[in-house]
DOLUMMAR-177754 format. One record per residue: residue in one letter; x, y, z of N, C-alpha, C in turn. Coordinates in steps of 0.001 Angstrom, whole numbers, plus 500000, padded with zeros to 6 digits. Atoms other than C-alpha are relative to their C-alpha. Layout:
// DOLUMMAR-177754
AXYZXYZXYZ;...
This chain:
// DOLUMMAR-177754
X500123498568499788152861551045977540498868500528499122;X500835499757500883150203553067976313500256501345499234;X499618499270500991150126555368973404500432501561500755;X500250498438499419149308558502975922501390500268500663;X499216499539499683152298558231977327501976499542499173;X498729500184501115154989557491974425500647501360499851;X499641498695500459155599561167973595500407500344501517;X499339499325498716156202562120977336501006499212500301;X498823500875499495158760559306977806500934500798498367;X498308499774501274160648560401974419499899501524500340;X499474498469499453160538564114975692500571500359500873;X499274500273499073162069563295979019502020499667499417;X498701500077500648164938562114976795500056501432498730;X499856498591500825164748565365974538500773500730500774;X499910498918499260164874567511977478501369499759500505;X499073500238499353167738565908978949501558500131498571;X499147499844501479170134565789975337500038501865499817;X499974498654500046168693569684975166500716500941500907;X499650498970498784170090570608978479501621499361499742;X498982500076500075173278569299977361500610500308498644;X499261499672501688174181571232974068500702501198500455;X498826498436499477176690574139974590499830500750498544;X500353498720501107176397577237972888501180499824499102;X499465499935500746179606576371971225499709498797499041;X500043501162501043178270573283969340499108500299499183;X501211499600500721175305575412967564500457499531498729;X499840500301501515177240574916964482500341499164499350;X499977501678500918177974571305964311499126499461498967;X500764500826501406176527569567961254499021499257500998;X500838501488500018173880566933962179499801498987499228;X499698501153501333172922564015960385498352500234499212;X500373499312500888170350565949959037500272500794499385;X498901499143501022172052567410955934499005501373499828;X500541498656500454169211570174956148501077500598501151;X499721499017498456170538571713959509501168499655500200;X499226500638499461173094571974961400499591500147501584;X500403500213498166172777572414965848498507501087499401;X501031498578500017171225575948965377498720500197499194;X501289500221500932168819575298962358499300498806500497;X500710500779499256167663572322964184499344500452501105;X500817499850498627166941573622967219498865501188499774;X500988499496500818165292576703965295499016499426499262;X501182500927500339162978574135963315499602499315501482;X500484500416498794162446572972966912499117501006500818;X501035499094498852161097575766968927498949501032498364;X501322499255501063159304577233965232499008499286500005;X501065501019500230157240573898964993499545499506501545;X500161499977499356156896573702968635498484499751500521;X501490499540499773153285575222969184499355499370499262;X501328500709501141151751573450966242499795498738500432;X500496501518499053152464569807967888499947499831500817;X501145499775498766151287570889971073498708500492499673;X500851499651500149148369572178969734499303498613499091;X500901500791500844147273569382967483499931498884500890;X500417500483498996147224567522970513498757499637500944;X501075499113499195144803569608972097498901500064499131;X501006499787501412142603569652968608499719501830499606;X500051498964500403143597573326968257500842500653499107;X499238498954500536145336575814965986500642501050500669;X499390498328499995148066578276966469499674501046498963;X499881499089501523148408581201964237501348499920499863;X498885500574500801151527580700962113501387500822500815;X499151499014499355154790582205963722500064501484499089;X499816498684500757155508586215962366500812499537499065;X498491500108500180159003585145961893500382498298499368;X499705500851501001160198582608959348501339498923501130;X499694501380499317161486579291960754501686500142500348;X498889499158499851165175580327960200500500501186500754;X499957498800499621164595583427962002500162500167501382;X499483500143499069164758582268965506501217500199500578;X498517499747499591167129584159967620500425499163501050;X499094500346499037169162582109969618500738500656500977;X498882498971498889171258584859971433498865500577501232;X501131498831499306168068586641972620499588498625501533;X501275500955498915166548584772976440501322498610499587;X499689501586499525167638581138977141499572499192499254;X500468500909501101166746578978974213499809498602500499;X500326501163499189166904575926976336499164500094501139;X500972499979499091164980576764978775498169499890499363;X501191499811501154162324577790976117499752498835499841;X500209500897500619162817574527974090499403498840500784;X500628500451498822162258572631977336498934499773500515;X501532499697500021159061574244978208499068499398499044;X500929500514501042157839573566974410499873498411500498;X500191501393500068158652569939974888499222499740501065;X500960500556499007157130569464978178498589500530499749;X501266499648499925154153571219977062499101498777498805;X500542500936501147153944568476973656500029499152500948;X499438501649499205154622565474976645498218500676500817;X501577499856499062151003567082978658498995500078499003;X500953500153500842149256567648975169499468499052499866;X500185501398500184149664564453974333499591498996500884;X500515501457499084149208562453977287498369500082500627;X501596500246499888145337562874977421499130498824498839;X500379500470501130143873560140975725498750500365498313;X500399499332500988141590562261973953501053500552498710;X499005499296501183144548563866971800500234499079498760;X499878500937500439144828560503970232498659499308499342;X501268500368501022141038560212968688499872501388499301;X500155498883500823139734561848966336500628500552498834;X498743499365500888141072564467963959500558500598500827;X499156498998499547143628566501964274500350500717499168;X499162499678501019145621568993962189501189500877500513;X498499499172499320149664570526962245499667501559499921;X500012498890499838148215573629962012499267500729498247;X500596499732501264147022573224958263498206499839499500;X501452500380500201143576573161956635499659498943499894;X499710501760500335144143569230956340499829499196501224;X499695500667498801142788567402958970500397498756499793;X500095501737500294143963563802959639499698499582501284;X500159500496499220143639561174961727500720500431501262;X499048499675498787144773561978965484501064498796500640;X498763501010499540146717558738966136500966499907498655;X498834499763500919148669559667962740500800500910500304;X499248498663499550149628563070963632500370499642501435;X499224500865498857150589561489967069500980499453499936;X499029501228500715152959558629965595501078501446499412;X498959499194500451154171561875963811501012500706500564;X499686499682499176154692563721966720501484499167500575;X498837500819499656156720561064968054501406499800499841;X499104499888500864158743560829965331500790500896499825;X499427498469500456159737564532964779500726500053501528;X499682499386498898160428564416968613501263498652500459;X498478500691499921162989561044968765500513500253498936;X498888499809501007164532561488965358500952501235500551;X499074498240499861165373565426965881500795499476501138;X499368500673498771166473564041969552501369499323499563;X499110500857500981168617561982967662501297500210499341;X498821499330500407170068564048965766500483501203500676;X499017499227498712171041566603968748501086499367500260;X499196500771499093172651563996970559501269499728499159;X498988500069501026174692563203967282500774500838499471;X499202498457500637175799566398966222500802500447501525;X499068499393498690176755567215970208500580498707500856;X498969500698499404178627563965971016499169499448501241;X500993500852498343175933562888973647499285498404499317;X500957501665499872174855558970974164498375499869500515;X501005499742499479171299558615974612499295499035499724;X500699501108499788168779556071975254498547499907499841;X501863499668499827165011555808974691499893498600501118;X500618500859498923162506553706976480499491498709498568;X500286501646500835161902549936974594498918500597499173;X501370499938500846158103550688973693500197501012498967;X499920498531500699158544554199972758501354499702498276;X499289500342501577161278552700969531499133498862499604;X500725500828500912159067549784969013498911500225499356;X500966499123500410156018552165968397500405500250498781;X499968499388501507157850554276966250500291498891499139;X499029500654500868159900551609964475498483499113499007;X500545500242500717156673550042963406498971501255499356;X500729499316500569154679552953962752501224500511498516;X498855499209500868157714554256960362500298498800498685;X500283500575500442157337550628958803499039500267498583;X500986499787500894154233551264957523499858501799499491;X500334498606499928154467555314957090501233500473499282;X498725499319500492157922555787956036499707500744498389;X499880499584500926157472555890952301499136501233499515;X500931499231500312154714558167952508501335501650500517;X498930498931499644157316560528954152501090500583499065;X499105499760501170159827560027951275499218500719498841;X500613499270500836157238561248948985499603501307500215;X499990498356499489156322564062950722501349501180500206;X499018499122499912159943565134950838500399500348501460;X499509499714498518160207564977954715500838499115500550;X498692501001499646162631561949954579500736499608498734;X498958500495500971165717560974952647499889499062499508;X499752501487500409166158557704950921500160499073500811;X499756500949498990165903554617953076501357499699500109;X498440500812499995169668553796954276499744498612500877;X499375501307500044169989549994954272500317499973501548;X499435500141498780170435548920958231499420498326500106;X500572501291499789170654545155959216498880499885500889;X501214500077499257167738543697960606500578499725501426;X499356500535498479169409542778963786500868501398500247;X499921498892499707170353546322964036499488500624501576;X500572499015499206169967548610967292498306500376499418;X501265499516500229165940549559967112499991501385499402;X499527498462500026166856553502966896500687499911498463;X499073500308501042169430552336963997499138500076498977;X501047500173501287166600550886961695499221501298500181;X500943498473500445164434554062962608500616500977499205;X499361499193500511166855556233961629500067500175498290;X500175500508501540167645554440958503499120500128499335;X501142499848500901164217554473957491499623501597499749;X500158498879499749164070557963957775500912501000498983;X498853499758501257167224558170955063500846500831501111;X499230499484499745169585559087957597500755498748500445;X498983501059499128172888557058958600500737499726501139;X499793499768498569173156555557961730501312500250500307;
């Protein structure tokens, strides 16, 4: 498979986990101890525009409204979240999006097949942890975990330092693929 279309195969499985969360599970925990449904899916449609745009090699301007601040009650939030994702699954699948720089929206450009890999990442983990917090089974596509699983290899610790992942949790090597990602990511499968 090729890189251009990794992010549209793990958003196909987003979209489908998203269209199955009920308004009464907003407040399940996840197995991200930041969030629980509702603060996830709010860090989901706040960061939305920035990794569709760094796709595209452009900038948003920053949301008004503080990341937390996303109303849920207001409009169809799934329908919304939906849209965002299918719009990161067409950013991405131009192979242009994937040279070059790029940046999340900061003065920092990096490489565009890093912020890609990242993409990825932010879009099966969170996935991940939907499905976990709302009791749904869910499946990726082979390439699309062997991508991440090695990009997260080599990238993970840089993540732990930055404070955007937990402590590695320990998963056998003969583990589910998804399992070890997770793990590396400091969450338990």
């Amino acid at each position: 498979m090729s890189r251009e279309q990794l992010i549209d195969k793990a958003v196909a499985t987003a979209a489908e986990v998203v269209a199955d969360v009920k308004p009464d599970q907003l407040g399940a925990p996840t197995p991200c101890t930041e969030y629980d449904v509702r603060r996830l899916v709010n860090h989901l449609l706040f960061w939305a525009p920035s990794l569709s745009a760094a796709g595209r090699k452009r900038t948003v301007p920053p949301p008004a409204a503080a990341e937390s601040d996303v109303d849920l009650t207001a409009g169809n939030w799934a329908a919304e979240l939906d849209a965002l994702l299918r719009d990161r699954a067409e950013a991405w699948r131009e192979p242009s999006a994937w040279e070059g720089t790029t940046t999340l929206g900061g003065p920092h450009e990096m490489p565009a097949e890093v912020v890609g890999a990242m993409v990825l990442g932010e879009t099966v983990v969170h996935t991940w942890d939907l499905a976990k917090a709302t009791g749904q089974v869910v499946s990726w596509d082979d390439g699309v975990l062997e991508f991440l699983h090695a990009d997260l290899v080599r990238s993970a610790q840089m993540g732990r330092d930055l404070g955007v992942y937990g402590p590695e949790v320990p998963v056998p090597a003969d583990a589910p693929l998804i399992d070890r990602i997770v793990g590396l990511t400091g969450r338990e499968p």
